[in-house]
ChimeraX commands (.cxc) that place a marker at each C-alpha (Angstrom):
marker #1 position -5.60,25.57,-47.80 radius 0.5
marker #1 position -2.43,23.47,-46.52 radius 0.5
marker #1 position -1.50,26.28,-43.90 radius 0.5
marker #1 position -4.60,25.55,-42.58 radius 0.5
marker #1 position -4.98,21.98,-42.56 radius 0.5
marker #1 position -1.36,22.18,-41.02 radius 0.5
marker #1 position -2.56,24.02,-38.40 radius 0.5
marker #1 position -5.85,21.84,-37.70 radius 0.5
marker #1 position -3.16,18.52,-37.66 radius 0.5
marker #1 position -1.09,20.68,-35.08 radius 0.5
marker #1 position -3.50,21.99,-32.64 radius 0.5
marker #1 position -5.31,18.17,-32.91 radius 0.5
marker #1 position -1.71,16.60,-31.91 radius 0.5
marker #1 position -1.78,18.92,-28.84 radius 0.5
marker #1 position -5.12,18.21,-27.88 radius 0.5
marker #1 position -4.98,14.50,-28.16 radius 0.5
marker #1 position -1.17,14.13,-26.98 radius 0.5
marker #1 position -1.69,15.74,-23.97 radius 0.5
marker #1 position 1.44,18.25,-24.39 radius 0.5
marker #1 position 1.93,20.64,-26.39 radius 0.5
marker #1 position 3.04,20.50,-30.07 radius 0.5
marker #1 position 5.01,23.40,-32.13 radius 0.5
marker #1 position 5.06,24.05,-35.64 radius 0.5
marker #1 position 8.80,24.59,-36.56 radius 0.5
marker #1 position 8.65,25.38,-40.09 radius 0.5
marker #1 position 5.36,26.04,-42.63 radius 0.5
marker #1 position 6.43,27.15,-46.19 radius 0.5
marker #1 position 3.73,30.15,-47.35 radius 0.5
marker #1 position 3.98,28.58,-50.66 radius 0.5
marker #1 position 0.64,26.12,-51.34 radius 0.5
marker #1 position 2.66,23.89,-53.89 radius 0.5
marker #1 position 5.97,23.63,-51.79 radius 0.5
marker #1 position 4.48,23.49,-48.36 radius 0.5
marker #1 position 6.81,21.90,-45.28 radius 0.5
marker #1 position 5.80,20.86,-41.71 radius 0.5
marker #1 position 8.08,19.64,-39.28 radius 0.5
marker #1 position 6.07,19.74,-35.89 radius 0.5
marker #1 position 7.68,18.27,-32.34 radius 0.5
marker #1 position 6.01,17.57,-29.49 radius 0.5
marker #1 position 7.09,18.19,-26.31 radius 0.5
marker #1 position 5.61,17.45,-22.67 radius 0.5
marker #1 position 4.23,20.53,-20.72 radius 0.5
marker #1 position 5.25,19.16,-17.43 radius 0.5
marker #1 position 1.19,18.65,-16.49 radius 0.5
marker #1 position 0.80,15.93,-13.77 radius 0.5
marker #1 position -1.23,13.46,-16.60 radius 0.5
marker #1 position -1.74,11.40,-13.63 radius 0.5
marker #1 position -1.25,10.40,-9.77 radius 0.5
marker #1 position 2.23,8.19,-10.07 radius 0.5
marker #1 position 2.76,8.12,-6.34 radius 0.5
marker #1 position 3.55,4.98,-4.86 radius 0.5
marker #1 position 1.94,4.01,-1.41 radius 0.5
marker #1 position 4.44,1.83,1.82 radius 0.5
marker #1 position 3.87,-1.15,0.46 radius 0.5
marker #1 position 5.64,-1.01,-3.07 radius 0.5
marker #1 position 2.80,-1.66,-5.32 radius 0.5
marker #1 position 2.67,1.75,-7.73 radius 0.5
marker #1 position -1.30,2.83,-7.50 radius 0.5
marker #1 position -2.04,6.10,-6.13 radius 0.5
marker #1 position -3.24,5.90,-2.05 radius 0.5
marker #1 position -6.74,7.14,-1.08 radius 0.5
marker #1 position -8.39,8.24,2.08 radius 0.5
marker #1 position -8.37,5.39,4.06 radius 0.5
marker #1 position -6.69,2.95,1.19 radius 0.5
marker #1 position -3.81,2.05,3.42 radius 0.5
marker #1 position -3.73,-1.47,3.85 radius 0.5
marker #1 position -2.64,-3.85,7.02 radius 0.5
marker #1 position 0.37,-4.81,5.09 radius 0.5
marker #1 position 0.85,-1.41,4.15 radius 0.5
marker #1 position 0.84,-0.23,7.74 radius 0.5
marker #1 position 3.01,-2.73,8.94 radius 0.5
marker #1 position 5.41,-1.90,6.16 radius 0.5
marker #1 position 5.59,2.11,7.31 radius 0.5
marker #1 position 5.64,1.01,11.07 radius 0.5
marker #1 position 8.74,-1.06,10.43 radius 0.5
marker #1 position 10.60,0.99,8.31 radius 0.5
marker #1 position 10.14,4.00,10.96 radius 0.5
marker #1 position 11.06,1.09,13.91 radius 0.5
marker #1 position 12.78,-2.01,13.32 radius 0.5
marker #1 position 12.16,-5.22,14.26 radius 0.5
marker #1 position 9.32,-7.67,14.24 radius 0.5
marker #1 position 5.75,-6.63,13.62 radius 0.5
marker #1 position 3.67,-8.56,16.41 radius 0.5
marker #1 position 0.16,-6.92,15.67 radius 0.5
marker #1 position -2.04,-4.38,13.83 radius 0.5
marker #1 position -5.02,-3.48,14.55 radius 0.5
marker #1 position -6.81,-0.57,12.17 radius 0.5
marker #1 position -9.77,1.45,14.76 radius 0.5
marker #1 position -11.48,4.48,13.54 radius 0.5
marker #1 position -8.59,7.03,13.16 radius 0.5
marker #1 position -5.44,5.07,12.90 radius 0.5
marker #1 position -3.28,1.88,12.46 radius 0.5
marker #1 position -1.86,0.65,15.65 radius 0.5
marker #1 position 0.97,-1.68,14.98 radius 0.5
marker #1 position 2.72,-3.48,17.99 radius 0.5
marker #1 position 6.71,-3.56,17.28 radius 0.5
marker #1 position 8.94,-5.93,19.28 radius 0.5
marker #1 position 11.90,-4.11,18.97 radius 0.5
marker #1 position 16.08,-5.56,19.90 radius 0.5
marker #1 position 16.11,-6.91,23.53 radius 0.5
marker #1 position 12.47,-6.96,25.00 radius 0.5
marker #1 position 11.09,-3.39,23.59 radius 0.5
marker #1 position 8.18,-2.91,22.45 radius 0.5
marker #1 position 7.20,0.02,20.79 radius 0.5
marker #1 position 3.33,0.99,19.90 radius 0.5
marker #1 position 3.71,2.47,16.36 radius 0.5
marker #1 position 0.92,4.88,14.81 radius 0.5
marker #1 position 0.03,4.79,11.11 radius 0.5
marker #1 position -1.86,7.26,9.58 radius 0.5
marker #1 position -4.48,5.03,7.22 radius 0.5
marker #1 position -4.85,8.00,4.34 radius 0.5
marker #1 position -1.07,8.69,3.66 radius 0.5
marker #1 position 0.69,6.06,5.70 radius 0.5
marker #1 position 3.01,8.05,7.17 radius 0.5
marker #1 position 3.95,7.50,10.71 radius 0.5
marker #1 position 2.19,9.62,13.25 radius 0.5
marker #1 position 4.39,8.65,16.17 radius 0.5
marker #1 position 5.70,5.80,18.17 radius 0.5
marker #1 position 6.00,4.80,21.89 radius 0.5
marker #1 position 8.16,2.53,24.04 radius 0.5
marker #1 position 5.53,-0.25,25.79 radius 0.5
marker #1 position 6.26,-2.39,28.67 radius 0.5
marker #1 position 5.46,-5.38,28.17 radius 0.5
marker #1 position 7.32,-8.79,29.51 radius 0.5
marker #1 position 6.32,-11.36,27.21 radius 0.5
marker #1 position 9.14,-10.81,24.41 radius 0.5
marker #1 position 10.43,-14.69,25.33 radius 0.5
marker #1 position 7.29,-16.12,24.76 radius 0.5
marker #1 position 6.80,-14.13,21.62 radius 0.5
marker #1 position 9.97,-14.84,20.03 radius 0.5
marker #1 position 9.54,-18.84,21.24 radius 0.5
marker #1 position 5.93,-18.27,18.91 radius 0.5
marker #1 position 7.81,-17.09,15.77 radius 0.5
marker #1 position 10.90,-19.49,15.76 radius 0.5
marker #1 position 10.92,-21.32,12.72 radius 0.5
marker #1 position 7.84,-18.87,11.38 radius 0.5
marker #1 position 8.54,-18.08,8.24 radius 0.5
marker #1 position 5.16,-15.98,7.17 radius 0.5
marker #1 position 5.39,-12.47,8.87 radius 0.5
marker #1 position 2.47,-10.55,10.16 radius 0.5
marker #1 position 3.01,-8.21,6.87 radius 0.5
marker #1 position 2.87,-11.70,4.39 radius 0.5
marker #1 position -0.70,-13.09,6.87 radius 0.5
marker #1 position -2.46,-9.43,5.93 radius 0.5
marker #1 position -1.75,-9.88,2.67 radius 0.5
marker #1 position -2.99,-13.44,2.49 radius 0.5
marker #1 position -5.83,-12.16,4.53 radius 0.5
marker #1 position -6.57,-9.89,2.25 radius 0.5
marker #1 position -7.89,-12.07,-0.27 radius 0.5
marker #1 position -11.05,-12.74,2.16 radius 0.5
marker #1 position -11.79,-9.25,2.29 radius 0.5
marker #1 position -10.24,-5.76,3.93 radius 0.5
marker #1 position -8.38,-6.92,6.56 radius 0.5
marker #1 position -9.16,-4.85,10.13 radius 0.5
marker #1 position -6.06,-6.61,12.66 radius 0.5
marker #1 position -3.33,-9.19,12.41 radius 0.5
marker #1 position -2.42,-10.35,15.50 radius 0.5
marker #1 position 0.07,-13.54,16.66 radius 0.5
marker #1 position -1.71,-15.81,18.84 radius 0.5
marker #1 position 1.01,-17.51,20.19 radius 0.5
marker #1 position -1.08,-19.58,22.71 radius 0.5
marker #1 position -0.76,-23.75,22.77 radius 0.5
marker #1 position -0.30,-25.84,19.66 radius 0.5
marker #1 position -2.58,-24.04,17.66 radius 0.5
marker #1 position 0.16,-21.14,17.36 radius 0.5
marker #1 position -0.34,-18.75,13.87 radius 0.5
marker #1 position -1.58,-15.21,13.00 radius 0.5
marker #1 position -5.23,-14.05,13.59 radius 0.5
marker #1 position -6.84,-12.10,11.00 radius 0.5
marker #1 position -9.95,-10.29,11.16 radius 0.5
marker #1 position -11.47,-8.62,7.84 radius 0.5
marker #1 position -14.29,-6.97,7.01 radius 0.5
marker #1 position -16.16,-7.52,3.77 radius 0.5
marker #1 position -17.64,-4.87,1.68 radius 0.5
marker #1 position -21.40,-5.56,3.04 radius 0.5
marker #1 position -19.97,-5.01,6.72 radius 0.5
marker #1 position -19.65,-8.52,8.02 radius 0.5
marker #1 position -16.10,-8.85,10.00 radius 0.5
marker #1 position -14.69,-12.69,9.77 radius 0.5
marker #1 position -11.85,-14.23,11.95 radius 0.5
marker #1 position -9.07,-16.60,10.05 radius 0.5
marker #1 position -6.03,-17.79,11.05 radius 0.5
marker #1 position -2.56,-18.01,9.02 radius 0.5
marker #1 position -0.37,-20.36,9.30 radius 0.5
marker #1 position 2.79,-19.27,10.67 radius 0.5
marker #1 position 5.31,-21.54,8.11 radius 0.5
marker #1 position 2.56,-21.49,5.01 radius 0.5
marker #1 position 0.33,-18.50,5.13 radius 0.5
marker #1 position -2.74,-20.76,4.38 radius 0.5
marker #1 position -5.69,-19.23,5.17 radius 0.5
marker #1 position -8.56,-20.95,7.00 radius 0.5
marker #1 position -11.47,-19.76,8.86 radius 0.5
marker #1 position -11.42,-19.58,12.61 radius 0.5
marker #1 position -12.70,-22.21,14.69 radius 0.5
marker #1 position -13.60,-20.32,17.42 radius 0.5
marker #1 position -15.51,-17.12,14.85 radius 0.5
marker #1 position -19.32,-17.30,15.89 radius 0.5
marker link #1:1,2 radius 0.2
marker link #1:2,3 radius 0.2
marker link #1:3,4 radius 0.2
marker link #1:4,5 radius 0.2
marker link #1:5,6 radius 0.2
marker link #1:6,7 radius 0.2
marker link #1:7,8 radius 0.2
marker link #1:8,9 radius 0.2
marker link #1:9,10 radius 0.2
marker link #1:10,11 radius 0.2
marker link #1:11,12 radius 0.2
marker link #1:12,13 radius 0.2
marker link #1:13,14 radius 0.2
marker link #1:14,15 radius 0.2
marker link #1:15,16 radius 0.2
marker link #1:16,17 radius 0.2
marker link #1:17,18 radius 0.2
marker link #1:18,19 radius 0.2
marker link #1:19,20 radius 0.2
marker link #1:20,21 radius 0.2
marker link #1:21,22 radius 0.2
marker link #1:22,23 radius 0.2
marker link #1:23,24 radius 0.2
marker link #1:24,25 radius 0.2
marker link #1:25,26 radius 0.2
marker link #1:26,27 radius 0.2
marker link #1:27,28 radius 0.2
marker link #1:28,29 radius 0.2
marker link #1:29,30 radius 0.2
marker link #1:30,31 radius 0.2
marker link #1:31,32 radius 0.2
marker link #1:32,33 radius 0.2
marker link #1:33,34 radius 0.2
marker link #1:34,35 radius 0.2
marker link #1:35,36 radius 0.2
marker link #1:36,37 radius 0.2
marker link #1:37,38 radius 0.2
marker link #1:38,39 radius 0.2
marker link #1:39,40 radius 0.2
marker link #1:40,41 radius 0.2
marker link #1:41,42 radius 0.2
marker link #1:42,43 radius 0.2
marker link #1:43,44 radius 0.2
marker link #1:44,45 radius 0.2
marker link #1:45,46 radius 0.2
marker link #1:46,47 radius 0.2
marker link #1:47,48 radius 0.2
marker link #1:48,49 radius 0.2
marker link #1:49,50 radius 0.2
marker link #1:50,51 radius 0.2
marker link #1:51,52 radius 0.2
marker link #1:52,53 radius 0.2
marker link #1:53,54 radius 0.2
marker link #1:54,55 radius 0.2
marker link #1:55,56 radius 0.2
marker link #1:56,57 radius 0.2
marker link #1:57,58 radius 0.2
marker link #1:58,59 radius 0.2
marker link #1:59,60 radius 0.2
marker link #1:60,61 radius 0.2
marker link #1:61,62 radius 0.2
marker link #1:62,63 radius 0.2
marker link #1:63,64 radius 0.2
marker link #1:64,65 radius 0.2
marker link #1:65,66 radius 0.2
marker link #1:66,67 radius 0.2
marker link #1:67,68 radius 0.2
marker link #1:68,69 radius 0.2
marker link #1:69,70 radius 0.2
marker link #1:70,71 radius 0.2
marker link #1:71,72 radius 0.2
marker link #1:72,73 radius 0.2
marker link #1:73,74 radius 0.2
marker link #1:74,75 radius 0.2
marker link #1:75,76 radius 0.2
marker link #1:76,77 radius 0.2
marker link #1:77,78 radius 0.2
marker link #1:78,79 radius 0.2
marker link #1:79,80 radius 0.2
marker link #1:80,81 radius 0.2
marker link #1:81,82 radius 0.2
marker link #1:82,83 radius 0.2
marker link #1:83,84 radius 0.2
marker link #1:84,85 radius 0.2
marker link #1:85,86 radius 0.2
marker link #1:86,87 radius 0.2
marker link #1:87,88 radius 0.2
marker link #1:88,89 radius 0.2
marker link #1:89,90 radius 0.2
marker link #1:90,91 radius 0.2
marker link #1:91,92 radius 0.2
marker link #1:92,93 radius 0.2
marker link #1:93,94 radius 0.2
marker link #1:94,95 radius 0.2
marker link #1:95,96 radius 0.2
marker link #1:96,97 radius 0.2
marker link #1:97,98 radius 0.2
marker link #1:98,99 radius 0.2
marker link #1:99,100 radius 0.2
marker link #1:100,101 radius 0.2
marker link #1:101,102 radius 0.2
marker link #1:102,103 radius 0.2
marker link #1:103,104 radius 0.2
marker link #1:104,105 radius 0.2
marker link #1:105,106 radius 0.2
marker link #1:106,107 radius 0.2
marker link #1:107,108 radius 0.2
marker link #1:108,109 radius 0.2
marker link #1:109,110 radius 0.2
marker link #1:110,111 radius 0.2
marker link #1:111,112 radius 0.2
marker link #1:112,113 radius 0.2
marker link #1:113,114 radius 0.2
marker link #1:114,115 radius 0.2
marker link #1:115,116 radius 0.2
marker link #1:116,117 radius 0.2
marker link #1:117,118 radius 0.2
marker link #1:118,119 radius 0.2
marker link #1:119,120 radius 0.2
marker link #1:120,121 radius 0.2
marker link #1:121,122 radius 0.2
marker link #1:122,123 radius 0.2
marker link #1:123,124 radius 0.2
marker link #1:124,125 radius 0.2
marker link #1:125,126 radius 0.2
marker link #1:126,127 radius 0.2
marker link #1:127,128 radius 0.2
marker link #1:128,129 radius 0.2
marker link #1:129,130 radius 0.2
marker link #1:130,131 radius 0.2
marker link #1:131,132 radius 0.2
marker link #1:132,133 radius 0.2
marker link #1:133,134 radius 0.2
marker link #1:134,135 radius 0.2
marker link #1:135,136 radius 0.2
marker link #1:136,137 radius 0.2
marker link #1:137,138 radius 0.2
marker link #1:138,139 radius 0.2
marker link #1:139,140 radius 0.2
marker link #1:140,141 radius 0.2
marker link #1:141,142 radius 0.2
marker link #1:142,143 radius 0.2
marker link #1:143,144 radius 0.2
marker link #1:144,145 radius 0.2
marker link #1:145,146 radius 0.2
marker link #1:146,147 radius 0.2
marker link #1:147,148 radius 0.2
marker link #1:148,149 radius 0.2
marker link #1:149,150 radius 0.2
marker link #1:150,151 radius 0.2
marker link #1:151,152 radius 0.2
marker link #1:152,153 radius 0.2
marker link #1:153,154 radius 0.2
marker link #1:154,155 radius 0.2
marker link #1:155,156 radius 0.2
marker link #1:156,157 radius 0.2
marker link #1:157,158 radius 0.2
marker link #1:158,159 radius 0.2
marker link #1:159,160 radius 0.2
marker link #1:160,161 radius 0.2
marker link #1:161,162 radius 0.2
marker link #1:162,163 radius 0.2
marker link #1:163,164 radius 0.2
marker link #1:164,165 radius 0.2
marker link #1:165,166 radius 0.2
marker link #1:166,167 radius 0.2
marker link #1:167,168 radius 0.2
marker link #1:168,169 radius 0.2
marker link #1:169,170 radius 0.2
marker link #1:170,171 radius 0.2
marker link #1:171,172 radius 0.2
marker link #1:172,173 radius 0.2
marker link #1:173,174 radius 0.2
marker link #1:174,175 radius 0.2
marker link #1:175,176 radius 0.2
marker link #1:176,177 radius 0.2
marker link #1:177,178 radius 0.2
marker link #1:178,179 radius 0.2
marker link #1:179,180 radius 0.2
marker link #1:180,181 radius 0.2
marker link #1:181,182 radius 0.2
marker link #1:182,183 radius 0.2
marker link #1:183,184 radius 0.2
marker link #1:184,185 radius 0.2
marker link #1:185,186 radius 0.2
marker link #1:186,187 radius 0.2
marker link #1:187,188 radius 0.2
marker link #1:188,189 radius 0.2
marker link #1:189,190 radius 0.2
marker link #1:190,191 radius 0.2
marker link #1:191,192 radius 0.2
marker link #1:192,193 radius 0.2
marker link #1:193,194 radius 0.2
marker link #1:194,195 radius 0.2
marker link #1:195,196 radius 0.2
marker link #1:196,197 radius 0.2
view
């Protein structure tokens, strides 16, 4: 009767713990009888541990790569400062100015974000650029992010025109309506755009 209740307790502990569980020792003797059972992990995957680009630990789904989280991949694959992003319907485009006055147009796959490809841009406004960003201290990484809060954020993007200089944001909320906000370039407040219809 204690073999078998033994055995019920050690197929239950595999069942429940997820592994597998061994019965080391049963005594055939109903008065004397002596378990010792160990469980040990059967290598399954219990669960999708990957971690996506941008550092948080959740698992990435089709299209579940973020702005941020593009930006992130674009930089790491090409360094230097992340001037736009802009998600359209196959990939994340994310505008790099690179050392000197390079620009680089950097590809992000939105499912996996890994980095499809990059290529050198001409474009001469690096001066006025880096003029827009001295003394910034929120990047175009930290204005998705603080976009993100007003819904899934669809481009970042420095307007670096007259005094009114800070990151545009457009998101898109979960019924479909797309909203413009800016950042602030030294705060990352958020506020909506003056000039969204």
């Amino acid at each position: 009767m204690k073999r078998n209740i033994v055995i019920a307790v050690v197929t239950a502990a595999a069942l429940v713990g997820g592994g597998t569980a061994t019965a080391l020792a049963v005594s055939g003797d109903d008065d004397d009888a002596s378990t010792s059972v160990t469980r040990t992990d059967d290598d399954r995957d219990d669960g999708d541990d990957r971690s996506d680009d941008d550092g948080d630990d959740r698992a990435a789904t089709p299209g579940d790569v973020t702005a941020a989280g593009a930006i992130a991949a674009a930089l790491k694959h090409t360094p230097g400062t992340a001037v736009s992003a802009e998600r359209d319907d196959a990939v994340w485009e994310v505008d790099v100015l690179g050392t000197g006055d390079t620009w680089h147009s950097v590809r992000v796959d939105p499912d996996t974000g890994k980095v499809l490809g990059s290529s050198e841009d001409d474009e001469d406004d690096a001066a006025e650029v880096r003029a827009a960003l001295k003394g910034a201290s929120v990047t175009a990484e930290d204005a998705a992010k603080a976009a993100a809060a007003k819904g899934t954020v669809v481009s970042v993007d420095l307007d670096d025109d007259g005094d009114d200089r800070g990151w545009e944001a457009e998101t898109r909320a979960s019924g479909g309506d797309e909203r413009d906000w800016k950042v602030a370039l030294t705060t990352a407040s958020v506020t909506a755009d003056r000039d969204d219809d």
